[in-house]
N, C-alpha and C positions, 0 to 999 in steps of 0.2 A: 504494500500500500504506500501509496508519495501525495504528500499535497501536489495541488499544482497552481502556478500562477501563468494565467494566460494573457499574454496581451495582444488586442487586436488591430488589424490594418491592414494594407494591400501589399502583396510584393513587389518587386522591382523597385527600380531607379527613378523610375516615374514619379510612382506617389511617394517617393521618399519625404519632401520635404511639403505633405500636405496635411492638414489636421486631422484628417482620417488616420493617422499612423501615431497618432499621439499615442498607444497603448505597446507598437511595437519599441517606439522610445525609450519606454520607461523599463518592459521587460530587458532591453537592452544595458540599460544602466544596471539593472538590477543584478544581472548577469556578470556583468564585471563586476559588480561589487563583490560579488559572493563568489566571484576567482570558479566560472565558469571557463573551462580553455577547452572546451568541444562542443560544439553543437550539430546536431546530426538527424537525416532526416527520417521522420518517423510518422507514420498513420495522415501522412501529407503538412507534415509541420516539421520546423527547424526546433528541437527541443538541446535542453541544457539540463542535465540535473544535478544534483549537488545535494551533500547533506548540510542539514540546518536544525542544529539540536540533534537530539531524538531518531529527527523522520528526513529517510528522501524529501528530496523537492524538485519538482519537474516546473521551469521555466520553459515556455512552448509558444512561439509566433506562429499560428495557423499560414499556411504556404497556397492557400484558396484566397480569390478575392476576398471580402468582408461578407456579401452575403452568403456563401458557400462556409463557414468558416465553422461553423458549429458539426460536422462532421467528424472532422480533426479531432477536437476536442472533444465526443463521444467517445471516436474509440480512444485517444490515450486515456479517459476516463475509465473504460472499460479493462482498459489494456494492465491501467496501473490499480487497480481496482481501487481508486479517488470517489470518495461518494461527494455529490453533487455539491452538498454544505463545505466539503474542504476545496474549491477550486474559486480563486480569486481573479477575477475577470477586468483587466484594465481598458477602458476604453472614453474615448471623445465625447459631449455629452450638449448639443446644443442649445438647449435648455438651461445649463449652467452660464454666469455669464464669464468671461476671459478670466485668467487668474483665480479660479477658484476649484475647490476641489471638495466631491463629497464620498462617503465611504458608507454605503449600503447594504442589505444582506437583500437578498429577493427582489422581485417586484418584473414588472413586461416588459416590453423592448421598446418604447416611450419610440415608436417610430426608425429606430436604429436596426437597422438591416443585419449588422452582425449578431447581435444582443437577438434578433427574429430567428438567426439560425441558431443558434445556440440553445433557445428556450424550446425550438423544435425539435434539434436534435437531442437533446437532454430529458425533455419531455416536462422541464419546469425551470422557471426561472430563482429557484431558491440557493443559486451559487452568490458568491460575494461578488462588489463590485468595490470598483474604486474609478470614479466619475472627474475627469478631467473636461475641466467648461471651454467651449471653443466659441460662444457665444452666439447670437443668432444672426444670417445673412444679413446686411443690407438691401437696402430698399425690396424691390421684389426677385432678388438672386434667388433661383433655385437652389433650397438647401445642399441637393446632391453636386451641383454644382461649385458651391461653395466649400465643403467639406474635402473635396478633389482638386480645388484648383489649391499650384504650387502658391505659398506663402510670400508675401513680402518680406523682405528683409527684419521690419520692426517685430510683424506679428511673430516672426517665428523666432525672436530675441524672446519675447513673451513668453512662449509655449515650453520654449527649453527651459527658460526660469521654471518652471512647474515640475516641470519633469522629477529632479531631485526630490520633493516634497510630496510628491505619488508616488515614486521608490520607497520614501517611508513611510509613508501609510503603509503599503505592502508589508513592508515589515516589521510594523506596529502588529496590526493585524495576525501575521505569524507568530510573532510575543507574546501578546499579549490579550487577543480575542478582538471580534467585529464590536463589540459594545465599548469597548475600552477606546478603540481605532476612531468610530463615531463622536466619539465627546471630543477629543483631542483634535480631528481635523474639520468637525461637521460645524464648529461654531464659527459664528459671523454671517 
């Protein structure tokens, strides 16, 4: 059995520097922190694992676009026999505004394509979150639009800021529990 922390986004060079990838970001950081030196590909994802405490842990960037992405995530679920309460789901959160970050247990895919495959392939949304705000389009921009298109310079000075501070949530979270995680980042 491994916890896992998943973060979500699109592959390639393309969407690298788009806010849709804000979840492969932080898995990324996280990765190095915790002195990941392999990543390897498994059930359609780039997985990392590493011990922490106790327990495995499975770092995993789903290698599916975003709406595809809850498949992956299934079977290493499956694979690593992670029940649905231990997998930590990092992802963009329109809704949120820029610079803010919240830390959730459950809840539906609030319109988020990846967050839809996930609760479908899972068969419930009762995995953790940890919600990174990319804020909502301007004027009348297509959200999908806006989530995709590459970043200006400033906004993504912004988002990097964040990044460090959703790596520890993450690892609040593994310390110390979702309720504990919740008080500490969810205020303001």
């Amino acid at each position: 059995m491994a916890r896992m922390v998943v973060g979500l986004g699109n592959p390639g060079s393309k969407y690298e520097n788009t806010r849709h990838n804000v979840g492969f970001m932080v898995a990324d950081l996280l990765a190095e922190n915790l002195r990941v030196t392999y990543w390897r590909d498994e059930a359609g994802a780039k997985v990392g694992l590493v011990r922490f405490g106790d327990d495995d842990l499975l770092i995993a960037k789903p290698g599916t676009y975003m709406n595809l992405s809850g498949k992956a995530v299934a079977k290493l679920a499956d694979d690593y026999e992670t029940p649905v309460g231990d997998i930590i789901v990092i992802h963009d959160d329109l809704d949120l505004p820029e610079e803010t970050l919240r830390v959730k247990r459950g809840g539906g895919h609030g319109g988020h394509n990846g967050l839809r495959s996930l609760v479908d392939c899972l068969g419930t949304g009762d995995f953790l979150r940890v919600k990174v705000g990319i804020g909502r389009p301007p004027g009348r921009q297509d959200p999908a639009d806006y989530v995709l298109e590459e970043m200006r310079p400033q906004v993504a000075e912004r988002l990097a800021d964040m990044v460090p501070h959703a790596a520890q949530a993450v690892l609040h979270i593994l310390e110390h529990g979702v309720e504990s995680a919740m008080q500490e980042y969810n205020a303001g």
